[in-house]
C-alpha positions as CSV (number, residue, x, y, z in Angstrom):
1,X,-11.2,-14.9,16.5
2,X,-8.4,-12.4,15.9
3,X,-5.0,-13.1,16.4
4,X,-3.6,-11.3,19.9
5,X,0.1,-11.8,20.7
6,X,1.3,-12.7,24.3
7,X,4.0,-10.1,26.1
8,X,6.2,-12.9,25.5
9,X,6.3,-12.3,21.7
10,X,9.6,-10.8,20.1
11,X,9.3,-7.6,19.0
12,X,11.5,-8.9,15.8
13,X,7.9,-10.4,14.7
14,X,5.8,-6.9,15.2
15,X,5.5,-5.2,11.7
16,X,7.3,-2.0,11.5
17,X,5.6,1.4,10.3
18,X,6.4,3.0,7.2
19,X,8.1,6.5,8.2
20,X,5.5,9.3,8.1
21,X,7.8,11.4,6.0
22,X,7.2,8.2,2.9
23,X,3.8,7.4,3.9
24,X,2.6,11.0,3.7
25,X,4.5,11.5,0.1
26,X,2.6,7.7,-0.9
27,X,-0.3,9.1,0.4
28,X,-0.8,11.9,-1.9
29,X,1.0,10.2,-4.6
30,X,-2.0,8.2,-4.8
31,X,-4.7,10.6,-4.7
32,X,-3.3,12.5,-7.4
33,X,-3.3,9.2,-9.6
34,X,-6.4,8.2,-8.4
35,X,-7.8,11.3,-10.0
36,X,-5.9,11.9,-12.9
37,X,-6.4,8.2,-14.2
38,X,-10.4,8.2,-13.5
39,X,-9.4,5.4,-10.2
40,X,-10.8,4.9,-7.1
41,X,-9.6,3.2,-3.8
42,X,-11.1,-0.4,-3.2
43,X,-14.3,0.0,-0.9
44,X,-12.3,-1.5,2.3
45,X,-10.6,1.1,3.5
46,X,-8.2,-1.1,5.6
47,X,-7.1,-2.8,1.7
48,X,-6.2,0.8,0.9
49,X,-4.5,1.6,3.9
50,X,-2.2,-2.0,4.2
51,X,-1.0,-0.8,0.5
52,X,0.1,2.3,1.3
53,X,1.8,1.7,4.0
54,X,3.6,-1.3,2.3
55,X,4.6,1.2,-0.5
56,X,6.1,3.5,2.1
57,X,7.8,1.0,4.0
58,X,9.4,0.1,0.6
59,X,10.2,3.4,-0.5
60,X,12.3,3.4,3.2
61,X,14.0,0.2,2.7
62,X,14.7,0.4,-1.3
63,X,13.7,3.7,-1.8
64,X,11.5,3.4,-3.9
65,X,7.7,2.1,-3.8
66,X,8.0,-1.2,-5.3
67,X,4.3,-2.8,-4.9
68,X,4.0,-4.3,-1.7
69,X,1.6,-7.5,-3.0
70,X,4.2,-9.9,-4.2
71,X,7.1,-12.0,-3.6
72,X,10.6,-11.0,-4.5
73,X,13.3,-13.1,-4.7
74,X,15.3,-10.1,-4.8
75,X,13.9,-6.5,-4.3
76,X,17.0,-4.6,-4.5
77,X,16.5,-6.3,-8.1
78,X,13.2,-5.9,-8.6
79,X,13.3,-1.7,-8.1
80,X,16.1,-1.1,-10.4
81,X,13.9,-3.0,-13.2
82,X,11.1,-1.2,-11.7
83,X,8.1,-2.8,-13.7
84,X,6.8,-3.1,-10.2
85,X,7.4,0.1,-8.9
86,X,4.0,1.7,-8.3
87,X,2.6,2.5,-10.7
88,X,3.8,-0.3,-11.9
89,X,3.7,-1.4,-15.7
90,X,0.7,-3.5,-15.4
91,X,-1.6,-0.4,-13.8
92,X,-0.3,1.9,-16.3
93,X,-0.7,-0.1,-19.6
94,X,-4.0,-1.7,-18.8
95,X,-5.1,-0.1,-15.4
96,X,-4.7,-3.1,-13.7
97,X,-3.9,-2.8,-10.1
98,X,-3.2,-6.2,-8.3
99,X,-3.4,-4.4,-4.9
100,X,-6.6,-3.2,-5.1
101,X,-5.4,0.4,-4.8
102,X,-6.6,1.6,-8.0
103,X,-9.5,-0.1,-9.3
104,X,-11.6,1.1,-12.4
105,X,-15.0,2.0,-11.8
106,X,-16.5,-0.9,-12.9
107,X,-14.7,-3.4,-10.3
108,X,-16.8,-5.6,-8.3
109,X,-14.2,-3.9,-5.3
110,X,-14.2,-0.3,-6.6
111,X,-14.9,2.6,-3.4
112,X,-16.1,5.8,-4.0
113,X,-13.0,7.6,-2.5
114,X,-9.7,9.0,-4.2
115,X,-9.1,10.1,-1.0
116,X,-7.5,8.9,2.2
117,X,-6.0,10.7,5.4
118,X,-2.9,10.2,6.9
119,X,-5.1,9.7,10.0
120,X,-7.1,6.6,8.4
121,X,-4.3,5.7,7.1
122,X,-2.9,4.5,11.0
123,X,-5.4,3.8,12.3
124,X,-6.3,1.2,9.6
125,X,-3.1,0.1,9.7
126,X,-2.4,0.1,13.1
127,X,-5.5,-2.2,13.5
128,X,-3.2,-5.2,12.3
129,X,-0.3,-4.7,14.5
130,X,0.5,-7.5,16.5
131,X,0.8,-5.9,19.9
């Protein structure tokens, strides 16, 4: 059963939206990639769309798109080493994408899309807001 918040829930525990301004330029950040490095987004299109946005939200915060899958002790930190910045060193040395964003064609995961819209993007997303 999925999760649905009472009105009595704080809004200090609703996820906030990555600006449209960074999700759009995340957004076709990774369809270029996608295509220039032979990718393709995982076959769940809400996978695809949580990254994104996560990679937005971060480029807002920290300004810059610091993978949104792991922990961080420290994130200002983490960005100016930026080995996690997407791409981050792993995807680009080995094509190895923990998020799922980028996946070789060979993945048990892999989609058959380099492409994603702004739109689906939302409305993925959107989907998992606690409302």
């Amino acid at each position: 059963m999925p999760f649905v918040a009472n009105s009595a829930m704080s809004d200090a525990y609703k996820p906030q939206q990555a600006s449209d301004k960074n999700l759009e330029a995340v957004r076709k950040f990774a369809e270029t990639y996608a295509k220039r490095t032979g990718t393709y987004f995982c076959s769940d299109l809400g996978t695809t769309a949580v990254v994104l946005e996560g990679l937005a939200k971060h480029k807002d915060d920290y300004g810059s798109p610091l993978c949104p899958c792991r922990h961080y002790e420290d994130k200002e930190a983490e960005v100016e080493a930026a080995y996690w910045n997407c791409p981050c060193v792993p995807m680009r040395e080995r094509r190895e994408c923990h998020c799922l964003l980028f996946l070789m064609p060979d993945h048990p995961f892999v989609g058959t899309e380099q492409t994603i819209t702004f739109e689906q993007i939302r409305e993925e997303t959107n989907r998992f807001t606690v409302s």
